[in-house]
VOGU-3710 file (C-alpha; in Angstrom, 3 decimals, decimal comma):
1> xxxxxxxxxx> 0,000/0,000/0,000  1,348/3,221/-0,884  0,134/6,361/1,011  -0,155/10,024/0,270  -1,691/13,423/1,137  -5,633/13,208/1,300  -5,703/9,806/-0,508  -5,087/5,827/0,588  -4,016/4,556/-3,138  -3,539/0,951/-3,354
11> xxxxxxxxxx> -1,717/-1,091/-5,949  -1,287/-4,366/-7,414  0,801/-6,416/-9,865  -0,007/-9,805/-11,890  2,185/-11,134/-14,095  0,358/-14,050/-15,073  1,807/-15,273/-18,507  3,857/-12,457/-19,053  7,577/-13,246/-20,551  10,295/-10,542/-20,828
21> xxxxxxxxxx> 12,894/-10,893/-23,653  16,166/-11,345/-22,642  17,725/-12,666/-26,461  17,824/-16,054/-26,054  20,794/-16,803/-27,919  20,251/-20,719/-27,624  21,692/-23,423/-28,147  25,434/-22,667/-27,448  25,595/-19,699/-27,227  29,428/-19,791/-25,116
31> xxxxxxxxxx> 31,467/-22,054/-27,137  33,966/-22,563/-24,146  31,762/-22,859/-21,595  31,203/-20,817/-18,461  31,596/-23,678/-15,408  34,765/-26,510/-15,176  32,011/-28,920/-13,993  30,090/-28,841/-16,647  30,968/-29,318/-20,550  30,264/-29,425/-23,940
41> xxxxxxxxxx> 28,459/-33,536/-23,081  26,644/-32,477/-20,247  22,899/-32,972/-21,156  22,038/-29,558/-19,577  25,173/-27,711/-20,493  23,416/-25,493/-23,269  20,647/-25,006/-21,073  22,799/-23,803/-18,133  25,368/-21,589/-20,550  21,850/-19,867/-21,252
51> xxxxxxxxxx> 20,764/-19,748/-17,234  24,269/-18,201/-16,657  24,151/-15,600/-19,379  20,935/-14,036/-18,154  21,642/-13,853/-14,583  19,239/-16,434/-13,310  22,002/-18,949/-11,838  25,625/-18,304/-11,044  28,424/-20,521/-10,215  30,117/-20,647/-7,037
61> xxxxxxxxxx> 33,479/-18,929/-6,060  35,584/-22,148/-7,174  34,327/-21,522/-10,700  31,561/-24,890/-10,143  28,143/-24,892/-11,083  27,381/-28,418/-9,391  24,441/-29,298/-11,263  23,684/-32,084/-8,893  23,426/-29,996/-5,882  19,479/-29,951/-4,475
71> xxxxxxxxxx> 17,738/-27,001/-4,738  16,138/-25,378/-1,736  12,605/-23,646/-2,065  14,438/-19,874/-1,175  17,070/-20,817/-4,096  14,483/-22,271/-6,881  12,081/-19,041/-5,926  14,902/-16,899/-6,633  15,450/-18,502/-9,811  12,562/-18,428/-11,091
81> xxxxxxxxxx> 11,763/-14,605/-10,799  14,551/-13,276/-11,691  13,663/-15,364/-15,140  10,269/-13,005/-14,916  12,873/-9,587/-14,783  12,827/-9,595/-10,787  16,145/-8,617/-9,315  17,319/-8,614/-5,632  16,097/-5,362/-4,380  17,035/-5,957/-0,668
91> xxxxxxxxxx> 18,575/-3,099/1,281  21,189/-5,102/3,076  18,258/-6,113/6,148  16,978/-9,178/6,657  17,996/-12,251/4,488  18,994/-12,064/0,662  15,721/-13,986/-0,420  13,327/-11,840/1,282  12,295/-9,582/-1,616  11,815/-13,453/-3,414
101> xxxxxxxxxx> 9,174/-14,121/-0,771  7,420/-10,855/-0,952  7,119/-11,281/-4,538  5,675/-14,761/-4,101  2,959/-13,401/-1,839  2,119/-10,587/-4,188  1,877/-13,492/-6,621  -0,007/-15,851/-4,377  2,639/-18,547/-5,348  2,334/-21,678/-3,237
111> xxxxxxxxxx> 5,811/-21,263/-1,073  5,919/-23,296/1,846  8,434/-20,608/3,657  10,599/-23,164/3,982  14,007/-21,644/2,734  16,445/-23,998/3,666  14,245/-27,055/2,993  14,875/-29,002/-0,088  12,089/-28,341/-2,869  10,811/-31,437/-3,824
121> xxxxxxxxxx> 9,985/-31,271/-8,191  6,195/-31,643/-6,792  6,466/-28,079/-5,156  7,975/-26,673/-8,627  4,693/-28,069/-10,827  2,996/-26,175/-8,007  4,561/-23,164/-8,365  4,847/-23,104/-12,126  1,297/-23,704/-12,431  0,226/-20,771/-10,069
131> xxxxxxxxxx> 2,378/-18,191/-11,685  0,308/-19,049/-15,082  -2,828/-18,629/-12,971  -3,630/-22,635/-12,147  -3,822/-22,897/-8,663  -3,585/-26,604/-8,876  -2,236/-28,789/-6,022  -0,048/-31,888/-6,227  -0,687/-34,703/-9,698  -3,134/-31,820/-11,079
141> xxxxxxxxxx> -0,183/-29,443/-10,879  2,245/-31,996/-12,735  -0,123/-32,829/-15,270  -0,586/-28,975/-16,188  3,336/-29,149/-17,033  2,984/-32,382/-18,774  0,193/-30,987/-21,004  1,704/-27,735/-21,744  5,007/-29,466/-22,817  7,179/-28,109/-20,142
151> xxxxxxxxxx> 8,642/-31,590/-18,861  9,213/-34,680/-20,082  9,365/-36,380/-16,683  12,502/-38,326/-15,215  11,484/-41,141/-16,617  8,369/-40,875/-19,036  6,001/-37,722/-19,690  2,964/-38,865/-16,857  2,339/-38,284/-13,673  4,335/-41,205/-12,145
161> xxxxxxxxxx> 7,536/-40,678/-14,183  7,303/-37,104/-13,299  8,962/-37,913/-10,132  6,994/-35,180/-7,872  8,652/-36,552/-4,595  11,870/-36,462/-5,860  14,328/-33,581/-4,925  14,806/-30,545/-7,535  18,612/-30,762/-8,528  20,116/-27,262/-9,820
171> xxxxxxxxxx> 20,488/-28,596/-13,406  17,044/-29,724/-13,559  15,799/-26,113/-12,147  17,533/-24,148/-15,024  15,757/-26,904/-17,589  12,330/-25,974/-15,997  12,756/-22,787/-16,744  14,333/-22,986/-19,829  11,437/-25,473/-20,923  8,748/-22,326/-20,306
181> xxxxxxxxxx> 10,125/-19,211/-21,511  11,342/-21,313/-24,408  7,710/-22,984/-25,106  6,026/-19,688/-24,527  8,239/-17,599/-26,881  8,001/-20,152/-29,545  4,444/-20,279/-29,285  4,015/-16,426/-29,552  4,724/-13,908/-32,500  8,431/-12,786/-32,549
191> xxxxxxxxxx> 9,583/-9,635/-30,788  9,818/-6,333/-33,386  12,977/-6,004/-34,345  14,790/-3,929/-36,990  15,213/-7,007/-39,155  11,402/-7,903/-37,881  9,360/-4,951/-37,360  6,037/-5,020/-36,004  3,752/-4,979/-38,951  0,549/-3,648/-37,240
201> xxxxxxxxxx> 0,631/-1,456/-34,318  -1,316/-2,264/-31,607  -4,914/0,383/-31,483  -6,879/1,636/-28,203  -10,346/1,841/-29,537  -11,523/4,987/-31,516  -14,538/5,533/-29,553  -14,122/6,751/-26,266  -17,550/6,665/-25,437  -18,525/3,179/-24,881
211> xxxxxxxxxx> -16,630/0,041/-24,069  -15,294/-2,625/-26,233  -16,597/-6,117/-25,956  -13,708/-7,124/-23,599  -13,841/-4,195/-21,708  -17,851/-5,006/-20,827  -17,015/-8,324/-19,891  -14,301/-7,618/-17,514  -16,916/-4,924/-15,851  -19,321/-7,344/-15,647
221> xxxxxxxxxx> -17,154/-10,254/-14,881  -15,863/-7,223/-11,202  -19,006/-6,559/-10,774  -20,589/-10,416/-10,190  -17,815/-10,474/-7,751  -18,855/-7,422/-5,658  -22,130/-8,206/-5,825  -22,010/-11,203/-4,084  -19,960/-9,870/-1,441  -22,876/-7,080/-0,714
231> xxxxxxxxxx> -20,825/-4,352/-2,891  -21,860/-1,658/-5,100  -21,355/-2,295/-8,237  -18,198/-0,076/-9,874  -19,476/2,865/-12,253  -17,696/3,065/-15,482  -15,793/6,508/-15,686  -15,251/6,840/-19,556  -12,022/8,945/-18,962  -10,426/6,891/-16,575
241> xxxxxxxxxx> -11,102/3,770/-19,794  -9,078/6,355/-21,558  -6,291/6,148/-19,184  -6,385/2,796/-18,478  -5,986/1,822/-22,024  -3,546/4,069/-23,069  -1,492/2,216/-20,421  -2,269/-0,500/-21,965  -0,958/0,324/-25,097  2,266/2,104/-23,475
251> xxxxxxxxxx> 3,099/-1,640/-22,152  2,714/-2,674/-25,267  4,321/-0,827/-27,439  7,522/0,138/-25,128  7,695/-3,713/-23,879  7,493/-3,581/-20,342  5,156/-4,649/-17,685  4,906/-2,498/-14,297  2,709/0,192/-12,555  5,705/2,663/-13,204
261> xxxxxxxxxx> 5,646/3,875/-17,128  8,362/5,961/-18,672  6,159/7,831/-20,211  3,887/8,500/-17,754  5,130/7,533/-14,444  3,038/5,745/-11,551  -0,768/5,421/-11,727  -1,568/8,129/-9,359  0,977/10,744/-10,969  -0,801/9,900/-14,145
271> xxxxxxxxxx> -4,164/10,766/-12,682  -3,455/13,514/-11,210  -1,439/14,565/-14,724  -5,058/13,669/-16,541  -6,706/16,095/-13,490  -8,757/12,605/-12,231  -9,847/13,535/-8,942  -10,276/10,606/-6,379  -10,073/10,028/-2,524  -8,626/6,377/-2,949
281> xxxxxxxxxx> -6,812/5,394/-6,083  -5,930/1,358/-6,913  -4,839/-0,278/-10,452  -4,680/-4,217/-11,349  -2,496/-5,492/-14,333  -2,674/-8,391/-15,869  -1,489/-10,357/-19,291  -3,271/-12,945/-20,297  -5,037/-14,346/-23,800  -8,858/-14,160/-22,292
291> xxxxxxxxxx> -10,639/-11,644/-20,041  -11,664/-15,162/-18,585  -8,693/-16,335/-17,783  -7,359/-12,543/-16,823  -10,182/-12,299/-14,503  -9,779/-15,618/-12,577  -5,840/-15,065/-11,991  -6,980/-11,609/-10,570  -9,212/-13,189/-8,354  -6,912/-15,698/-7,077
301> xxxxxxxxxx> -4,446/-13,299/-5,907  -5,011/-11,289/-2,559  -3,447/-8,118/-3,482  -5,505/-7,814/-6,473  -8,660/-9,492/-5,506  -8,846/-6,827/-2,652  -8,697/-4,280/-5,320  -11,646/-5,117/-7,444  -13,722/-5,930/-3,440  -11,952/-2,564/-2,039
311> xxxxxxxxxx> -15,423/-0,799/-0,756  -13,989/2,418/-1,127  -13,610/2,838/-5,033  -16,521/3,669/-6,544  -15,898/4,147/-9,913  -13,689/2,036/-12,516  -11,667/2,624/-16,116  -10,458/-0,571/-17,679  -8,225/-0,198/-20,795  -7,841/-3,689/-23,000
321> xxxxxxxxxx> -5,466/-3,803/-25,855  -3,748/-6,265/-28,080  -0,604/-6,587/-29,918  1,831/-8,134/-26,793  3,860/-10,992/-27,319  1,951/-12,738/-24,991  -1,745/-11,713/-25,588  -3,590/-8,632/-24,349  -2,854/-6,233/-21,863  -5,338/-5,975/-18,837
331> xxxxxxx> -5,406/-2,621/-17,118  -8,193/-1,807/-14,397  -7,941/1,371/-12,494  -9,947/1,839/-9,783  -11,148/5,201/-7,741  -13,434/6,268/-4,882  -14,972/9,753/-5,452
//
């Protein structure tokens, strides 16, 4: 929660399906290799060059990488963010994975708080899963990574070869990883680049009077929800739609995903730059391929869920636009007049 003068503005992120391009460069992308432990005939040397060269492993001080070593939950959590462009942000207080873990509550990631405890490949499906909006638990969890062809198993692609109860070793983390930033970028239209430009720009809706189809749904979709929890229903404020989806299409079209813009700074500085007048102020994100889907990962995550049930906003813009490598752009920005 961020406080100011007058207002209480509350904020949220979801980065449900959302993949940040770090130039893949794979296979071999370091022809002599970055670790004396592991070589050219390793099965996951490729994999772990690629780990190495964006910063989401490192070897220890001997120059080792010890792809056999297990895997605690602190050091796989770590791992896996900083694949999604999270960095260490810690001030030198507390203990080095503690930004991790505040992340993976934001997230509503299934983190047992565990640190030092080994994380067992049945905890990873779990966590996987959740940051892709399936809050599954144990075989449902595995067979969501079976299906989307992120493992093959240990020993055959079902739920028993998976080998949930098995310990995560640190080559097989980097693999995971590898397996779903790897699927999902193949899956999606390539990044513009000057060799590949972006043929069609992505387009906020000419009409600023009324609400796309999307748009409606996702209303009505908040709504249902505070409805049943003895809410008002949200009022749609045309020019906050305006803002929201020009947000939208500033993700978009500068590649990024986060409440601060470079073009237009946090979500309150924004509104206050537009002259929106509010006593409370909130704003979900989200990046998904379906208002659907969008809606249920909102839902299933506190910070955001207490957003669209916060009694104090009264009134609503939400800004839908396509064009992202990974599907549409979600923006809902809430206020209380």
């Amino acid at each position: 929660m961020i406080s100011g003068k007058r207002v209480t503005r509350t904020t949220a992120v979801f980065l449900t399906l959302v993949m940040l391009s770090f130039g893949m460069g794979f296979p071999g992308w370091a022809a002599n290799g970055t670790f004396k432990d592991v070589g050219p005939s390793f099965w996951g040397y490729d994999t772990i060059e690629w780990g190495a060269q964006n910063r989401i492993v490192s070897g220890f001080a001997d120059g080792s990488f010890r792809p056999n070593d297990i895997v605690t939950e602190e050091q796989f959590l770590a791992m896996w963010l900083r694949a999604f462009g999270y960095r260490d942000a810690n001030d030198g207080g507390g203990r080095w994975s503690d930004p991790y873990y505040l992340a993976a509550a934001e997230l509503a990631l299934p983190v047992t708080g565990k640190r030092n405890a080994a994380i067992m490949r049945l905890g990873v499906a779990e966590i996987i899963a959740a940051f892709h909006g399936h809050h599954a638990r144990g075989n449902d969890a595995v067979r969501f990574l079976l299906d989307q062809g992120w493992s093959k198993g240990k020993t055959a692609p079902t739920v028993e070869g998976f080998g949930g109860q098995d310990p995560l070793k640190r080559a097989e983390a980097v693999q995971f990883i590898f397996n779903v930033i790897h699927s999902r970028q193949s899956a999606e239209s390539p990044q513009p680049t000057p060799e590949n430009p972006r043929t069609t720009e992505p387009q906020v809706p000419a009409n600023a009077d009324q609400l796309t189809e999307d748009e409606q749904r996702m209303l009505q979709l908040v709504n249902e929800e505070r409805v049943r929890q003895g809410l008002s229903p949200l009022q749609v404020d045309m020019e906050l739609t305006r803002l929201a989806r020009l947000k939208s299409q500033d993700m978009v079209e500068n590649q990024y995903f986060s409440h601060d813009s470079p073009t237009y700074g946090s979500p309150f500085e924004m509104m206050e730059q537009y002259g929106i007048e509010y006593r409370a102020a909130g704003e979900n994100l989200a990046g998904n391929r379906s208002v659907e889907a969008a809606h249920e990962a909102l839902m299933n995550s506190e910070g955001h869920r207490a957003n669209i049930l916060n009694a104090s906003f009264t009134h609503i813009g939400i800004g839908i636009v396509e064009g992202s490598p990974y599907g549409k752009i979600f923006t809902q920005m809430f206020i209380g007049k």
